[in-house]
C-alpha positions in Angstrom: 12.8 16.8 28.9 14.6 14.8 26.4 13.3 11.1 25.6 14.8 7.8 27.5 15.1 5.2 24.4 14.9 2.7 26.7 12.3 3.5 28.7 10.3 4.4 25.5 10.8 0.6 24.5 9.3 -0.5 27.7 6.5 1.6 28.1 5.4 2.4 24.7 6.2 -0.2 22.6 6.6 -3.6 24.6 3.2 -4.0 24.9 2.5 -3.7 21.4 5.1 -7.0 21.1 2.2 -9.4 21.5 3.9 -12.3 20.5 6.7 -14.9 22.3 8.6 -14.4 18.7 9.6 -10.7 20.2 11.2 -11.6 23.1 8.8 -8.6 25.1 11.7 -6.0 23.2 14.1 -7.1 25.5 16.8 -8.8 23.1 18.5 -7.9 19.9 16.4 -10.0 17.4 13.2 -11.7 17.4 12.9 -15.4 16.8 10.5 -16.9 14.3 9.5 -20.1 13.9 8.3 -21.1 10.2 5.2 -21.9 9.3 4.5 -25.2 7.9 4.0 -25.5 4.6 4.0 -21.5 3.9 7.1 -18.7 2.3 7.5 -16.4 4.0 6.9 -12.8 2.6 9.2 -9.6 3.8 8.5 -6.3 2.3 9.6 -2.4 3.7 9.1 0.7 3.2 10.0 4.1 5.2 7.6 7.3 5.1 9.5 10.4 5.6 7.9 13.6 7.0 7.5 16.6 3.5 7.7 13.9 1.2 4.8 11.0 2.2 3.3 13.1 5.2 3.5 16.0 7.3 4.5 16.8 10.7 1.0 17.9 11.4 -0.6 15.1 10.7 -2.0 13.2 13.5 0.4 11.0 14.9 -2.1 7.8 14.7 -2.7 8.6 11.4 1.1 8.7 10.5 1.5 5.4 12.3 -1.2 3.7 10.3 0.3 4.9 7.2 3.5 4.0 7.8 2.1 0.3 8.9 -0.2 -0.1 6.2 1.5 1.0 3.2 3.3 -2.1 3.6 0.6 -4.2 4.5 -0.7 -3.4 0.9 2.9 -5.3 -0.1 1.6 -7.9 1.5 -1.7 -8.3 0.3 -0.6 -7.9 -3.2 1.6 -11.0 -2.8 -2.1 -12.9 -1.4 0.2 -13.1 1.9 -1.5 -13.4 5.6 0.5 -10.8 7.5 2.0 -11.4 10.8 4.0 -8.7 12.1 6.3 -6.3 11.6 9.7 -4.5 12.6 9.6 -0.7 13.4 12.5 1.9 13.0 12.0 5.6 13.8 14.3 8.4 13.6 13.2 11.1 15.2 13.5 14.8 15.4 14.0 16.8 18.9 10.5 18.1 18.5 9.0 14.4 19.0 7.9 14.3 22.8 6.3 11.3 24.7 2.7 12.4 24.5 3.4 12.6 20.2 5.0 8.8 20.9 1.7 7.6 23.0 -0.8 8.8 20.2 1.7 7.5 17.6 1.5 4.1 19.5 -2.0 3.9 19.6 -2.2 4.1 15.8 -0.4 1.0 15.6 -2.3 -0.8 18.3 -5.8 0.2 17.0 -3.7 -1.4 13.4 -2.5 -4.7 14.9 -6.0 -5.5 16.6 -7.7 -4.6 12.8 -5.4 -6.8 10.9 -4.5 -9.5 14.0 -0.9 -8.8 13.5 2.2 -8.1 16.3 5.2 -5.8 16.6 8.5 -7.7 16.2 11.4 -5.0 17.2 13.0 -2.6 15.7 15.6 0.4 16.5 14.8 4.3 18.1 17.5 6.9 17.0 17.7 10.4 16.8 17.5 12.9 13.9 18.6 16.7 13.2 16.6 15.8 9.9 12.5 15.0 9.2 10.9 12.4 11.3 11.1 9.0 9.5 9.3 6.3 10.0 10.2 2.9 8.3 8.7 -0.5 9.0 9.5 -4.1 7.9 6.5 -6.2 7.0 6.3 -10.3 7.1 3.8 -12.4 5.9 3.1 -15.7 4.8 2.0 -17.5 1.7 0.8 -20.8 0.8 4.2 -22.5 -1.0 4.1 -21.5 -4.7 0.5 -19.8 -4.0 2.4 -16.3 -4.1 1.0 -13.6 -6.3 4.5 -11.8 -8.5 4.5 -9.3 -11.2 5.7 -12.2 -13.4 2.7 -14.1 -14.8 0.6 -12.0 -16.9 0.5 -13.3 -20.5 -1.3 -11.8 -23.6 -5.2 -12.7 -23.2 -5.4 -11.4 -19.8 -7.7 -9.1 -18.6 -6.7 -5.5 -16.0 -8.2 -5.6 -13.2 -7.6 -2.4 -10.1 -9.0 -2.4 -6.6 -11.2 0.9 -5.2 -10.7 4.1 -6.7 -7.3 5.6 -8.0 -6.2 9.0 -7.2 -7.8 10.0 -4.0 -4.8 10.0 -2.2 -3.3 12.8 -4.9 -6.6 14.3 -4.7 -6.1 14.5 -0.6 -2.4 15.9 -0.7 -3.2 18.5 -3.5 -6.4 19.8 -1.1 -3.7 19.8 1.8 -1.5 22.0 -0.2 -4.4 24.4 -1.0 -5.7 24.2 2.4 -9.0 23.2 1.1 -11.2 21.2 3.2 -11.9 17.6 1.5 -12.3 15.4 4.1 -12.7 11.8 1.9 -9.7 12.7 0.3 -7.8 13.8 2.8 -8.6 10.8 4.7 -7.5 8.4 1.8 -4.4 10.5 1.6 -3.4 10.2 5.4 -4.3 6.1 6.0 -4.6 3.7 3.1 -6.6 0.9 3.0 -4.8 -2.3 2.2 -6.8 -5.2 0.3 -5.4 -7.5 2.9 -8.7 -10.1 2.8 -8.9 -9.8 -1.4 -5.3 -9.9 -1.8 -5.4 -13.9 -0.1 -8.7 -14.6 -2.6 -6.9 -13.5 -5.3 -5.0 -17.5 -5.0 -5.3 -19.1 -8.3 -7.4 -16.1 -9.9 -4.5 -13.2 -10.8 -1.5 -14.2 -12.6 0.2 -10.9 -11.8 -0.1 -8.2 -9.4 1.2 -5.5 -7.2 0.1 -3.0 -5.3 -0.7 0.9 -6.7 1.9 2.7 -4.7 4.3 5.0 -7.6 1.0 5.3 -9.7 -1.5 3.4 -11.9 0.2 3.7 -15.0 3.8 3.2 -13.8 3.0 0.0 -11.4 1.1 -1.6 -14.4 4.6 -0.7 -16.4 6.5 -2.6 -13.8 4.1 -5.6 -14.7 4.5 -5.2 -18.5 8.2 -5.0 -17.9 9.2 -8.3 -15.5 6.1 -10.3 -17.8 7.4 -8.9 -21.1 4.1 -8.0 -22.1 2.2 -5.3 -23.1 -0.7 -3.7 -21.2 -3.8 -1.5 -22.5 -5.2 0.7 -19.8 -8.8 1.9 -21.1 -9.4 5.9 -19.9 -13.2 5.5 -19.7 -12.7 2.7 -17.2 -10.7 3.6 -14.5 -12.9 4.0 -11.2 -12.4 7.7 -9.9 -14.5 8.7 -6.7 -17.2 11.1 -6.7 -15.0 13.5 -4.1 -12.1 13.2 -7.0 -14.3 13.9 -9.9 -15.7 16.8 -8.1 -12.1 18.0 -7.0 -10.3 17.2 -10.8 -13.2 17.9 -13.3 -12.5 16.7 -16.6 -8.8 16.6 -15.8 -9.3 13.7 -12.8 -8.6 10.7 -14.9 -5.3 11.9 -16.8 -3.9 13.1 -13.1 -5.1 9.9 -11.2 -3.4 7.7 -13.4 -0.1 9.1 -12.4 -0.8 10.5 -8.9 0.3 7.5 -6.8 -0.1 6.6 -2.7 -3.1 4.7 -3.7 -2.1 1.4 -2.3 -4.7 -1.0 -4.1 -4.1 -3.8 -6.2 -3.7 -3.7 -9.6 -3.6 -7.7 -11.1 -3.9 -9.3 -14.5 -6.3 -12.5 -14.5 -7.7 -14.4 -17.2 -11.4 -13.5 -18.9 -12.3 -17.5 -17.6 -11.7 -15.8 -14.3 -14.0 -13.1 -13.8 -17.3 -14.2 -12.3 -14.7 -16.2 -9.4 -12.9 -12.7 -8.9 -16.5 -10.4 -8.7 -17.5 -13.2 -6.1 -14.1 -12.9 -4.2 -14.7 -8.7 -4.3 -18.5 -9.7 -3.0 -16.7 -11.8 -0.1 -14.2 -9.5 1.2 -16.6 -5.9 0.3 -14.3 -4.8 -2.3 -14.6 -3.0 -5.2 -12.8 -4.3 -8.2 -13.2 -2.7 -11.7 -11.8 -4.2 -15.2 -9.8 -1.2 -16.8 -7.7 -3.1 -19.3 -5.9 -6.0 -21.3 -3.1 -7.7 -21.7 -1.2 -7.9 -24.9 2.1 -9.2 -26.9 4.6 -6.4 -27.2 6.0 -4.1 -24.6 4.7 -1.2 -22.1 1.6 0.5 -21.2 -0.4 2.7 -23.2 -3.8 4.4 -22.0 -6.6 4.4 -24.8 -9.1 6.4 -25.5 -13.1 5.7 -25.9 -11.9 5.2 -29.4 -9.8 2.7 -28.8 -6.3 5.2 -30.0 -3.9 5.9 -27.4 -4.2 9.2 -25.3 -1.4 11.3 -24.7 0.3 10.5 -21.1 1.0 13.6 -18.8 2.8 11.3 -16.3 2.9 8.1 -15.2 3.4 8.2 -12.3 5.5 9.4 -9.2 9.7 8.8 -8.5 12.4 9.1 -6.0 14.9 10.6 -8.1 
């Protein structure tokens, strides 16, 4: 039986439209009131089945993605988020039980992270189920976190480990069982609490999404600076080491989907940002510096820079 879009709104998706901003889904828009005092922050991104996921992955799981990739915007900004507009174009196969378990993704999401679903738009697809969601948060006035900022001095700082996510896709492609991977791969884990500590300690930041290497170039590039990225330093997991061997840190560095934060801060800073880590339970490693100059170069333990296989992931 083919779907009823708006009986789908009502029964599926109204009662994740917690708040009096959404109108319970039953107008065109929403209507926000600002917050006093605050920016507000909008970010979106869409996930499109083959190239970010696959069709079978659990529907929850492609739901959180979806949500949380751009919650890791968010948090990269230092931004409180507050809800969030959802689009999905979906392919015949798509059925209401698939819609149910994809729902309760994003409920199980909105209760973790005390946000709301805003609106959004249901359309069909002959093409891949796509999933895109707008993300707003808010900021403190002026306290928002850009990529412009970092200045020579600076030290490199990267939340978590970098290049599970590559490490889960490649295993998914093999069809070899690596469930820490896989799971890091399949929902992210935005630094939403970290990101908001990170007020007055980063200069610059963003979050690790194209790859380690190429976000830290988009810093370098907007800051006119020039960033060092020390090999030895870069925090791999024990599942990626194991999966990689001696080839893990060169492929992390450009695998991308990692969604952590990657921030310049000065040295002055560091015992305030290890106690912010301690705070919010998150594991922050310095991996670099900040320079005068251009780009981003990866350096070896002795201190030369290391050939670069790639950098990191692109559209086109």
């Amino acid at each position: 039986m083919p779907l009823n879009e708006f009986a789908v709104i009502a029964d599926i998706f109204a009662p994740l439209a917690t708040s009096q901003a959404a109108l319970g889904l039953k107008d065109d828009v929403a209507l926000l009131t600002p917050r006093a005092g605050c920016e507000l922050v909008l970010t979106t991104d869409a996930i499109l089945d083959g190239v970010d996921f696959f069709a079978s992955d659990p529907p929850a799981a492609i739901a959180r993605k979806a949500l949380r990739v751009n919650l890791s915007d968010l948090a990269a900004k230092g931004a409180e988020p507050f809800g969030y507009l959802l689009t999905l174009a979906l392919p015949k196969a798509i059925d209401t039980k698939w819609l149910r378990t994809f729902a309760s993704g994003l409920k199980a999401d909105q209760q973790a992270y005390g946000i709301t679903l805003l609106g959004g738009d249901l359309s069909s697809t002959p093409g891949p189920l796509t999933v895109s969601v707008t993300a707003l948060g808010y900021v403190p006035k002026g306290k928002a976190i850009l990529r412009k900022g970092a200045r020579a001095g600076d030290r490199v700082f990267v939340t978590g480990t970098i290049g599970d996510s590559g490490g889960g896709l490649a295993a998914l492609k093999a069809r070899k069982r690596a469930p820490f991977l896989i799971d890091r791969y399949r929902v992210p884990q935005p630094r939403v609490a970290f990101g908001q500590a990170l007020w007055g300690l980063a200069r610059a930041a963003l979050d690790v999404s194209d790859g380690l290497l190429a976000d830290l170039g988009h810093i370098a590039d907007v800051s006119k600076i020039h960033i060092a990225v020390e090999a030895a330093r870069v925090p791999l997991s024990a599942a990626l080491r194991k999966a990689w061997g001696d080839t893990s840190v060169q492929r992390a560095i450009g695998a991308g989907d990692d969604y952590e934060i990657a921030f310049t801060a000065p040295a002055s800073k560091r015992a305030a940002i290890q106690k912010a880590a301690k705070a919010t339970k998150t594991q922050v490693t310095e991996i670099g510096f900040v320079m005068h100059g251009r780009g981003v170069t990866l350096l070896g333990a002795n201190g030369k820079p290391l050939p670069i296989r790639k950098t990191g992931w692109t559209h086109f």
